[in-house]
N, C-alpha and C positions, 0 to 999 in steps of 0.2 A: 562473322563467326557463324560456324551452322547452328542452327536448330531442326530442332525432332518435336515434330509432334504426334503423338501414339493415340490410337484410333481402333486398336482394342476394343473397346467398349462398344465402339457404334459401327465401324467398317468391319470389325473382324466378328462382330455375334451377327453379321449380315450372310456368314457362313454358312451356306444349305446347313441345316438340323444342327446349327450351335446354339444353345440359349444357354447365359450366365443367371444365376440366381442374383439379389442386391448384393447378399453378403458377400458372393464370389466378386462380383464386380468392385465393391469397396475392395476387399484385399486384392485385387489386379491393380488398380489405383494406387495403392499405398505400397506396392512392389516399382510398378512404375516411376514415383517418385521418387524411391531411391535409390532406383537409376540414372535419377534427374536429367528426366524427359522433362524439354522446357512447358509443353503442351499436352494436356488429355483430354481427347475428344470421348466424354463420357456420355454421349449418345442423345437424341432427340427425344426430348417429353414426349410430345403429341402420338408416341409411338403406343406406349401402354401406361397405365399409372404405376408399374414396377420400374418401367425407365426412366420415370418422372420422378422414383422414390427413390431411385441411384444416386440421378445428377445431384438431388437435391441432401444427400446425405455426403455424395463425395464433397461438393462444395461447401459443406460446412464444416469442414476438416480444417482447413487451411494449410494446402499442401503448399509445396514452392511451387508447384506447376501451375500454369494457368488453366483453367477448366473451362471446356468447352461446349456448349451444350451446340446441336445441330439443328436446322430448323428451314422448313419449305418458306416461299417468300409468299408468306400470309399471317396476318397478324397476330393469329391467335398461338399460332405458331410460336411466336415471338413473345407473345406474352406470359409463354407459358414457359421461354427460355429464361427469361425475365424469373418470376415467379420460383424459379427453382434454386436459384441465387449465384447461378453462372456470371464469369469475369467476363466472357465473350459467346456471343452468337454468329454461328458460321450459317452463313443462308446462301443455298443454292437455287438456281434457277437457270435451266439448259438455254443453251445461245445459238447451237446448231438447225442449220436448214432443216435437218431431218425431226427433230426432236420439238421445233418450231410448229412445223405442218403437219407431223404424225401424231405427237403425244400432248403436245401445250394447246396446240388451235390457235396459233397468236403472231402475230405482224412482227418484225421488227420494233418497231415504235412502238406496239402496245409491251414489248418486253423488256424493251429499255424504260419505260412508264413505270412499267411494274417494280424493276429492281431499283431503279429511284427512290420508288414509293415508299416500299419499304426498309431499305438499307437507313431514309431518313428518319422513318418510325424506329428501327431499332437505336438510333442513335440520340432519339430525344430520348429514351427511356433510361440514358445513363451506360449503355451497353456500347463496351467493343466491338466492333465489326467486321467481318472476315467477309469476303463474297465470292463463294465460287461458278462459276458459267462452267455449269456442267456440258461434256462434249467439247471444251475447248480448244482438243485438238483437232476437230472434224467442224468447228466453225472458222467462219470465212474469216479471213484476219482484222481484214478493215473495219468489222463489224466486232470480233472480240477487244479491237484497243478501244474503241468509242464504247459501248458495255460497259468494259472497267474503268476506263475515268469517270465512265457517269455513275459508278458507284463510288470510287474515291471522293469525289465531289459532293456524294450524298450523306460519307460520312466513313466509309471503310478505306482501314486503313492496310489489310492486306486482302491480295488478292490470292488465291489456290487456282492456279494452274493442272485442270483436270484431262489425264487422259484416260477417259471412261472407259475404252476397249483397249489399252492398250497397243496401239498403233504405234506409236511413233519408235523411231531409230535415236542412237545416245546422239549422232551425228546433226540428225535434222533438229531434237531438242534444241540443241546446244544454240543453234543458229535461232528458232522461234526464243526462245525466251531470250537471246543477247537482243533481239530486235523490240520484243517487246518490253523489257527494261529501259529501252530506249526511249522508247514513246509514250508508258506512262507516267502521268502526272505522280509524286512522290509517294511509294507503297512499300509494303513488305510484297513480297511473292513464295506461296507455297506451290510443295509440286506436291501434287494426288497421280502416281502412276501405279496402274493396273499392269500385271503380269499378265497377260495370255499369251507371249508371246517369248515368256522368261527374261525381258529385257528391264522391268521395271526397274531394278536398281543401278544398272549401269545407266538407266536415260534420268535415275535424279542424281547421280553424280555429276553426269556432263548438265543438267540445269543447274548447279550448285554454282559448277563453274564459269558458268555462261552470266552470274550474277544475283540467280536465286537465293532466298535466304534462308529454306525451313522443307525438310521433308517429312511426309506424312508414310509411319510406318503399322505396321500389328505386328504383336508377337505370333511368332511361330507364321506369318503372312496369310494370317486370315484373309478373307474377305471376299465378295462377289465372286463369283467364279472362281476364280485361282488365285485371288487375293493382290496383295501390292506387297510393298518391299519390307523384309524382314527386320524386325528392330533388333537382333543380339545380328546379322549379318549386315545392318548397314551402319553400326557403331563401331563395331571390328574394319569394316572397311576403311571409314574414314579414319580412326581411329590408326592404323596403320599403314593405309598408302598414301593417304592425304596430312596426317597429322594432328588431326582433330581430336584429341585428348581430354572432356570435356565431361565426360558420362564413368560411372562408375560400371565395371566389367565383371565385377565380381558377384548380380545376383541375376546375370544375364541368363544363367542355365539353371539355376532354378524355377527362376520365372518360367522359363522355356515347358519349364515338367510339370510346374503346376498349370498351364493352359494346357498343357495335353493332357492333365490329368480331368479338367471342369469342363473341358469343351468337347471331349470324346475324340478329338481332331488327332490322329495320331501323327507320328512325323515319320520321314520315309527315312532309314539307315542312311544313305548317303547325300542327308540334308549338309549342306555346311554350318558351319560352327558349335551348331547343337546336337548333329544328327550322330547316331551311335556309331559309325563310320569313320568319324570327320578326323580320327588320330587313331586309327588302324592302317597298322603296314604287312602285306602280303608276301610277296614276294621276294625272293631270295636278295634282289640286286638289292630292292629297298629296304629289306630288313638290315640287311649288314653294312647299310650306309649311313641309317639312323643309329644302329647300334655303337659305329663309329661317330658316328658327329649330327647329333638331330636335325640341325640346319640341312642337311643335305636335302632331305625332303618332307622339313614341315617350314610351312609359309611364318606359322610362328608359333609361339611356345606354349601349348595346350594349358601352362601352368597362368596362365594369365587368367585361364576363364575357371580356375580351382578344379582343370578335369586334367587327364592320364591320356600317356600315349597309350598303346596297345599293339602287340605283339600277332599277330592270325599263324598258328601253326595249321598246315596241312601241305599239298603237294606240291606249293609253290616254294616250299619254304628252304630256306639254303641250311648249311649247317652251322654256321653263327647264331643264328637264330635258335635252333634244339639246344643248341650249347647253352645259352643265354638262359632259357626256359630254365632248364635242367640244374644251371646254377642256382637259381633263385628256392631251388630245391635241398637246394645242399650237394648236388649229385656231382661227381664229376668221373666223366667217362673219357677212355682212351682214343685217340684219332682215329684207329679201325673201329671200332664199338659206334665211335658218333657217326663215321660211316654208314655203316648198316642201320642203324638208330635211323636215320634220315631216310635213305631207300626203302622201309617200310613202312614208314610214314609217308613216302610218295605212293606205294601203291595200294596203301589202305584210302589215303587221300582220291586217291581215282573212283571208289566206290561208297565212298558216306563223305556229306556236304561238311560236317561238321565233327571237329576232333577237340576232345577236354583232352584235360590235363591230365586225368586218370589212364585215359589210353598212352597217351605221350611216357607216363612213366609204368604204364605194365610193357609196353614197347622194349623200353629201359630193360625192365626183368628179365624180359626174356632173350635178350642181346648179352645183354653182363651175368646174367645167373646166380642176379644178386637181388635179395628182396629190398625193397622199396617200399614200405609201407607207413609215407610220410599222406599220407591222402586217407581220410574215413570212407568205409566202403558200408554198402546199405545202410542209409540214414533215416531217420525215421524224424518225423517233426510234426510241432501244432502250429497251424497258421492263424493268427486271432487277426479280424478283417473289422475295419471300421469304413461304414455304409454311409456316402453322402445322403444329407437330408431331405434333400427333394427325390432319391432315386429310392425305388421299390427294391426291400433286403430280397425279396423272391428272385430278381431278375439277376440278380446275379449269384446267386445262388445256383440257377441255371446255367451259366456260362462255366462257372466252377464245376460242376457233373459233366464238361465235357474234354477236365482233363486227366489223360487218365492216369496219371501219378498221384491225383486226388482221391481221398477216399472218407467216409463218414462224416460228411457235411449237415451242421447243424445252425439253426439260427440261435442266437442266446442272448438274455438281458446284461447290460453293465455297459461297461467302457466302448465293448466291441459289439458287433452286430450278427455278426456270424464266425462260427471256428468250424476247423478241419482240419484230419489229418494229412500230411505229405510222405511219399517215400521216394527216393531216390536216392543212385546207385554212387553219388558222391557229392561232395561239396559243392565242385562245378555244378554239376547237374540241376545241386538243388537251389542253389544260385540262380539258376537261369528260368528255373522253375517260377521263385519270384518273381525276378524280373518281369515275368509273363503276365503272373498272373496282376500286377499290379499297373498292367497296360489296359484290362478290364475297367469299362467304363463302369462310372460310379464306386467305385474303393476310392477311398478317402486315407489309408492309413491300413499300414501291415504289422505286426510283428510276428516273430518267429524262435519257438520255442524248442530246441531239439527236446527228444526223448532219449531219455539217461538209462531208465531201464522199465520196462515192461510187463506188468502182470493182467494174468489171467481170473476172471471171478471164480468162486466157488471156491479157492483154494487150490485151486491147482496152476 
């Protein structure tokens, strides 16, 4: 049966300028788990005593997951994995030629000495043992199976399987880890695969299969360089091609928003699963085929993960699609009307990226020479903004003055940290306006007040 281990906490705040606060990282943890990720690698003491104050507060929760604290293979290290009240300490220690002679300075034999040494320290201490030979895919083989049994032997009982640069193929995986399942003495095997090369998740599927028992993911795929494999993308994977039914789906996308909200990390539109793309349909063929029968072109049912499909009007768009919009309106126009309806909407589409709903039905108007005034036009609103704790109210204060539907931004005491006013030319508009503005690193929290009506001081 698979396992997940989520690595958030210590592989994914490894993300150039990510740092969690404890607090954000305790509720990352307590999302995690009720996702029921078997494993949370909640990061290396020795790192700062705010990482030390993490582990040691997630671990006294008592979550289902097992908590894992990380740790170089030296003692202190370990003592401090120890001391923090971790079920298991993962200790790494490179295996590779290069990593041997360039960065360790150490023999063969002085590095198998070494992960003996301590794999058997961590193991008198009462501590589960994990031991990863970082570079494992770039060490020589004959020397990676003797490494791991000489750490099985010392007391670990799974091994992680690291491909630190991301090198390998789903193909060659498949083939090293069947071989190496073979040869070692009785273990768990995790896979650690690095993305540089966008293959990480398809090469720990083919290691699953090849015998593997446990993949190591971050939300939203943080982590070194360009991270490893996604946790709401490799749950849905297994979850649907393999069958692995195991993990709750349901607070997969929010989690998703609350790490791009604490970790500044944005996501690109056309990420999968979570990405604002992932169930928009463009084009005419696709629009009228989903509109017909969603299977046609979604992999599977948006509604799994509590999120919508999405419609994209502009010049790609057929006329099922305007029809479709237009209904949801109340509107209903004649076969010549939604003719024409559509043709200028392809040739307004030719010259602006992006068409709301307001154009779509002043379109309407001016085709039928019928008013349509189901959409509020020039809207007026207060945006009350609550400022995470660790981030300066000034600084985004700043980013807020550079939008210019914003206007008389003030900072203020109480619940919120700053308000302001908004204008914008419609619901959509100001819709999207949020949206925006709540991708601004450091807001913690929006709300949104229209203006009903308006006066002026002095009496007039």
């Amino acid at each position: 049966m698979l396992e997940i281990l989520d690595t958030t906490l210590r592989e994914g705040e490894q993300t150039p300028y990510v740092n969690f606060t404890v607090d954000e990282k305790i509720e990352i943890a307590k999302r995690l788990d009720a996702v029921g990720v078997d494993m949370i690698e909640a990061g290396d003491p020795s790192v700062s005593p705010n990482v030390s104050k993490a582990i040691e507060r997630i671990a006294s929760f008592r979550l289902r997951a097992e908590v894992v604290a990380h740790s170089t293979a030296t003692r202190s290290g370990i003592d401090r994995a120890k001391a923090c009240g971790a079920n298991r300490v993962a200790i790494f220690y490179a295996t590779s030629k290069i990593h041997l002679d360039s960065k360790l300075h150490k023999t063969e034999s002085e590095a198998l000495e070494i992960i003996r040494e301590h794999v058997s320290y961590a193991k008198s201490l009462g501590l589960k043992v994990r031991y990863t030979p970082e570079d494992a895919t770039r060490t020589d083989f004959e020397f990676l199976v003797q490494v791991c049994n000489t750490a099985i032997q010392a007391g670990a009982d799974r091994i992680s399987f690291a491909d630190t640069l991301g090198i390998m193929q789903p193909h060659v995986l498949f083939e090293r880890i069947q071989t190496l399942r073979a040869r070692l003495l009785p273990c768990k095997i995790d896979l650690h695969c690095h993305n540089d090369y966008g293959l990480a998740l398809a090469n720990a599927m083919a290691g699953i299969r090849a015998g593997a028992n446990c993949v190591h993911t971050t939300v939203n795929g943080l982590g070194e360089r360009v991270g490893i494999p996604d946790l709401a993308e490799t749950i849905l994977a297994f979850h649907n091609l393999e069958g692995t039914q195991k993990y709750d789906l349901r607070p997969l996308v929010e989690l998703s928003s609350y790490l791009e909200k604490v970790s500044g990390f944005l996501l690109a539109p056309n990420k999968p699963i979570t990405g604002q793309n992932a169930f928009s349909h463009k084009s005419g063929v696709h629009t009228n085929g989903i509109l017909k029968n969603p299977k046609t072109y979604e992999p599977f049912d948006p509604s799994m993960l509590g999120r919508e499909r999405k419609i994209v009007i502009d010049k790609y768009t057929g006329k099922s699609a305007v029809a479709a919009r237009l209904e949801e309106y109340g509107i209903e126009v004649s076969l010549a009307e939604l003719e024409v309806i559509v043709t200028r909407i392809k040739n307004i589409g030719d010259q602006r990226k992006q068409l709301f709903d307001a154009d779509i039905l002043e379109i309407a108007e001016q085709v039928t020479g019928r008013e349509m005034d189901v959409i509020p036009h020039d809207i007026n609103a207060m945006l009350m903004l609550e400022v995470e704790s660790h981030v300066y109210t000034s600084s985004v204060v700043r980013r807020l003055r550079s939008f210019s539907n914003v206007s008389n931004i003030y900072e203020v005491t109480g619940d919120y940290d700053i308000s302001a006013f908004a204008n914008a030319e419609n619901m959509m508009a100001l819709n999207n306006l949020i949206e925006e503005i709540r991708t601004v690193p450091g807001i913690k929290r929006t709300e949104t007040r229209m203006v009903l009506k308006k006066y002026n001081g002095n009496n007039k």
